[in-house]
N, C-alpha and C positions, 0 to 999 in steps of 0.2 A: 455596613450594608449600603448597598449604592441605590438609587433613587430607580425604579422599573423601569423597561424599557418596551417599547408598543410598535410592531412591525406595521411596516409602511411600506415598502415595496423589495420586490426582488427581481436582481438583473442579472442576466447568463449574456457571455460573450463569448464564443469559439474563435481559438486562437489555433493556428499549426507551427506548431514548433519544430524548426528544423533540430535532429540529433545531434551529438558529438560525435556517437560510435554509434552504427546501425546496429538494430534488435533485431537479430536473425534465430530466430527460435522455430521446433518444431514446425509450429500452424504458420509463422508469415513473418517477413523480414519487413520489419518500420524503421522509416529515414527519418519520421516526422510523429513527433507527436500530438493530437487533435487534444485538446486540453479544452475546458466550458469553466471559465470564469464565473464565480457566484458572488454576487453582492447583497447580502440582505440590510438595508438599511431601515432606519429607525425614526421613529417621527421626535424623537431626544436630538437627532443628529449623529448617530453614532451607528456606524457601518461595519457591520464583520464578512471577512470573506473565508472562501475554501473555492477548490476545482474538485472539476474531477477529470479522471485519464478517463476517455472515452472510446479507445482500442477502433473505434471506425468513424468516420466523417458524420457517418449519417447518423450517428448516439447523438451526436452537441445539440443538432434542432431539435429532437424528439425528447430529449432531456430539459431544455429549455424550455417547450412546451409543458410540460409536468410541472417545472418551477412555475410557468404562469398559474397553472390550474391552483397550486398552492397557495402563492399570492392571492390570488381572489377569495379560496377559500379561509383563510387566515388574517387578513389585513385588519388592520386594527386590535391583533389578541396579543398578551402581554407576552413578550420574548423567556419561553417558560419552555426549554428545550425540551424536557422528561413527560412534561404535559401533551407538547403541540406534536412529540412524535405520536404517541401514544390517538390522538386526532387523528390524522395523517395516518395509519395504519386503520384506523373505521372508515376512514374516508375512501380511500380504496380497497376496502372491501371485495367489491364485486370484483374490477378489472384486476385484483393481486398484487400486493406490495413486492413483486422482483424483477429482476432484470432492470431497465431502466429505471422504473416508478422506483425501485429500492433506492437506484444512484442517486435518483435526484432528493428524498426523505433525507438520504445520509447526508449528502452536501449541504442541504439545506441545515439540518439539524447542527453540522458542523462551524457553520456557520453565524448560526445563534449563540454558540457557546465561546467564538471569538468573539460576537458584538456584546455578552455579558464580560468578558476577561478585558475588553478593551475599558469598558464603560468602569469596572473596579477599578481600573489603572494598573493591574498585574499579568503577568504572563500567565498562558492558559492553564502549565501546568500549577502553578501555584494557587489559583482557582478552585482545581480540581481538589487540592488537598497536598498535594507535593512542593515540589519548589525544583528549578532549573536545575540540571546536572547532565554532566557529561556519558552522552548515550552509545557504546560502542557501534559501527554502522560497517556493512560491509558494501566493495563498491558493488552494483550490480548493473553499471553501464554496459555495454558490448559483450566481449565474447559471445557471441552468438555460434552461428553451424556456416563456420569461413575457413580455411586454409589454415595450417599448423603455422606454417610463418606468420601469416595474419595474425591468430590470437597469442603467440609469444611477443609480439612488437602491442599490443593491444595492453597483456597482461604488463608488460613493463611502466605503459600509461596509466596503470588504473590504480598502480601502487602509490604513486605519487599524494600527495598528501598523508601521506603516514596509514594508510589503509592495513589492517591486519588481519581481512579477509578480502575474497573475490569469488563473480560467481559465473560459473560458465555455463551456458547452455548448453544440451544435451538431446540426443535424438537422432544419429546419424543412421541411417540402411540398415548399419552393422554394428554389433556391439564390441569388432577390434578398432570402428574406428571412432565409437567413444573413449574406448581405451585411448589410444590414442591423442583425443584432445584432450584426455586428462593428464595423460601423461606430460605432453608438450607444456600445458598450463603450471602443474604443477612443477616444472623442468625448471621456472625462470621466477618460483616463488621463493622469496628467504626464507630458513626457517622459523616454525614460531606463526607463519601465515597459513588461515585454514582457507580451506576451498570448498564453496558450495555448490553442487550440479544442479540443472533443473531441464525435466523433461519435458515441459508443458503440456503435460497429460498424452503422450506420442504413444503410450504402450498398451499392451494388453497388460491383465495380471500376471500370468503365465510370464512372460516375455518380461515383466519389469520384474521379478522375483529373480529372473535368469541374468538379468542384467547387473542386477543389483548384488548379487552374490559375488558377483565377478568385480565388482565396486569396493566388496568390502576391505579387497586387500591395498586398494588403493587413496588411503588416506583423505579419503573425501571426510567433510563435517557431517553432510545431511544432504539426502535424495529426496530433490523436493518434486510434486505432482506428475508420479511417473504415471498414472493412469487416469482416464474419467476423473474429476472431482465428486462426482454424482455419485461413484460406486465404489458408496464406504464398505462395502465387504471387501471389494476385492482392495483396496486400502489395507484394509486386517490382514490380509491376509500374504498381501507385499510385507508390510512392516513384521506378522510371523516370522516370513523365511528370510529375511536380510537384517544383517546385523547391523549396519549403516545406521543411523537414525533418520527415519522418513517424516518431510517434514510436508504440510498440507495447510487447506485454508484459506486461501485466499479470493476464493468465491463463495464463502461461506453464509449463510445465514446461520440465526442463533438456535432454531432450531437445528441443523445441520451439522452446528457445532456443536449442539447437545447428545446428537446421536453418534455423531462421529467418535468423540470422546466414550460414550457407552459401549461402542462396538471397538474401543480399542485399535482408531483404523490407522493410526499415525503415534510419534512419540513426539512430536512438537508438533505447535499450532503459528499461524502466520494469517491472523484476520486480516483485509481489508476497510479500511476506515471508507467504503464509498460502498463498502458489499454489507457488513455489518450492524450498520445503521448508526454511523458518524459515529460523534463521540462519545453521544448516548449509550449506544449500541455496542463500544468499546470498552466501555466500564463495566458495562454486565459480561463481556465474554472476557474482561480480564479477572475477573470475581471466578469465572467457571474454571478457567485455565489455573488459579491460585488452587480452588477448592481439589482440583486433579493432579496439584502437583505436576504442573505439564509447562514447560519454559514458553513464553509466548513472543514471536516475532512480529514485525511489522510486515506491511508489504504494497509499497510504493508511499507517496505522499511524505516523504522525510519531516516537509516542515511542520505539520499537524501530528504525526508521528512521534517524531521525538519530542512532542510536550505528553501525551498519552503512554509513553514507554517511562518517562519518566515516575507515574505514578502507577504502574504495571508491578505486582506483589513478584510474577514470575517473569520480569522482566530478561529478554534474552538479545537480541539484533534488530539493527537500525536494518532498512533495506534503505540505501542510498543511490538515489538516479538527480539526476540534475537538470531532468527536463524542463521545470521552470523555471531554469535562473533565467533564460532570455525575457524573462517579463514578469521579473519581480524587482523591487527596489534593492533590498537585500538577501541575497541566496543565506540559506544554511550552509554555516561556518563547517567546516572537518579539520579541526587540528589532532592530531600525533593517534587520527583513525575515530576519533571519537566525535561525532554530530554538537555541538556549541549549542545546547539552548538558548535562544535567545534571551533576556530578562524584559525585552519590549513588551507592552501591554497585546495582551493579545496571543495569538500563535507568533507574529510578527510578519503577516504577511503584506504587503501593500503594491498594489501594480504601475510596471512602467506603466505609463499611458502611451506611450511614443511607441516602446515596443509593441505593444498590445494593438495600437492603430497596423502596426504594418502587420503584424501575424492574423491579422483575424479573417477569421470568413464566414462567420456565420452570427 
């Protein structure tokens, strides 16, 4: 048992990360990713971080601001993650724990459970009850909605480090010229390499069942959020008529995932560690995804991820982006396709300072 530990403050910093490979999806093509650095440190002296992907400029202040409201309310109560979420949801109450208020709870909460893992002297996932292991990850950089030569010379980069899936975006005009990018993607994959589509909710229900049927004879793994997130029926009712396995979640809440799962609207789940309620909120939808027999993916965040995947009962895919390695001390390793848990205390996350000076802006 390690000595308690008593929050003292917490610090957000908006950094933009230039991409490798641009994210051209459905809703909007990012060159850059706007990332909100979280520090929660401890009157012990012991600091735990997490980010979050903030999808627009103007999420990092307003998420920032939430982290302050938290700090004030919280400062001084023992770093007791399962407790102070559990606060934090009374606490907003009125104004609703989602959308932003959710990001900032789950960072935070995330956060606390690195500054407990650092302060034992063990990685997170050992913490939890697991211990580090090799997390299969697929890459899920670029391919985006760009030209067939584009994503053939794209897909040949993304293999590189032993990758054994890839995941391409989906959503063109037309469903010959999804064909198409799947065709060309899958043209330049070895075999033995699965391929994941995603449509970032571009369809109707109607229209993703029609597409998706058309999907099935083309060796895709999983059709992920061809419609609405929000409309778990028409979810059911995609995953009904296509054989593909439809794979959803990643703006989920735990109720959402509770109904989702009841309405049978998907065959795999893919929570968000910033949507779900950190890691906290990770361990109860990896308990629900177990009790349903239902493979559970990650979806963004690799480095907090793959400590969480590793103690995941229906543990299934790393979702691998490399947006922060520009301003981490040590990125998440990928040898022969598989994510390297770290063994460092912690998740292992620590920030350049140098990089983090130049990328920031908020």
């Amino acid at each position: 048992m390690t000595a308690p530990l008593t929050l003292r403050s917490i610090e957000a910093r908006g950094v933009d990360v230039p991409m490798k490979h641009v994210l051209g999806t459905s809703q909007a093509a990012l060159r850059k990713a706007p990332l909100l650095l979280v520090d929660v440190t401890t009157e012990e002296g012991v600091t735990g971080r997490s980010y979050v992907f903030c999808y627009r400029h103007a999420a990092a202040p307003a998420i920032g601001s939430l982290l302050g409201d938290i700090q004030a309310a919280l400062r001084g109560e023992r770093v007791a993650p399962v407790e102070l979420s559990a606060k934090l949801a009374r606490h907003f109450t009125l104004l609703g724990a989602s959308g932003p208020v959710r990001m900032a709870i789950s960072a935070f909460d995330a956060a606390c459970w690195d500054a407990l893992a650092i302060a034992a002297g063990m990685p997170l996932a050992s913490l939890l009850g697991g211990a580090p292991r090799p997390i299969r990850a697929y890459n899920s950089n670029g391919l985006g909605l760009i030209p067939l030569d584009a994503l053939e010379r794209e897909t040949d980069e993304l293999l590189e480090g032993g990758f054994r899936a890839v995941k391409l975006r989906l959503g063109h005009p037309t469903l010959e010229a999804d064909l198409a990018a799947v065709r060309a993607v899958r043209g330049r994959l070895p075999p033995g390499v699965s391929l994941m589509v995603d449509y970032n909710q571009a369809l109707s229900a109607t229209e993703a069942a029609r597409r998706g049927r058309a999907l099935d004879g083309e060796g895709v793994h999983w059709i992920e959020e061809p419609i609405r997130h929000d409309d778990l029926r028409g979810c059911a009712h995609v995953t009904r008529e296509v054989a593909t396995p439809v794979q959803i979640g990643e703006n989920f809440t735990m109720q959402e995932m509770v109904d989702a799962l009841a309405l049978r609207a998907c065959d795999l789940v893919m929570p968000d560690l910033c949507r779900i309620g950190g890691v906290t909120g990770w361990l109860t939808a990896a308990s629900l995804a177990s009790a349903h027999g239902i493979p559970m993916s990650s979806h963004l965040y690799p480095e907090l991820s793959a400590h969480l995947l590793a103690v995941t009962p229906t543990c299934d895919w790393l979702e691998y982006v490399d947006w922060a390695d520009a301003i981490v001390n040590e990125p998440l390793r990928i040898l022969d396709g598989n994510a390297v848990v770290p063994e460092r205390p912690g998740a292992g996350l620590t920030w350049n300072e140098e990089a983090v000076a130049r990328y920031r802006f908020c």
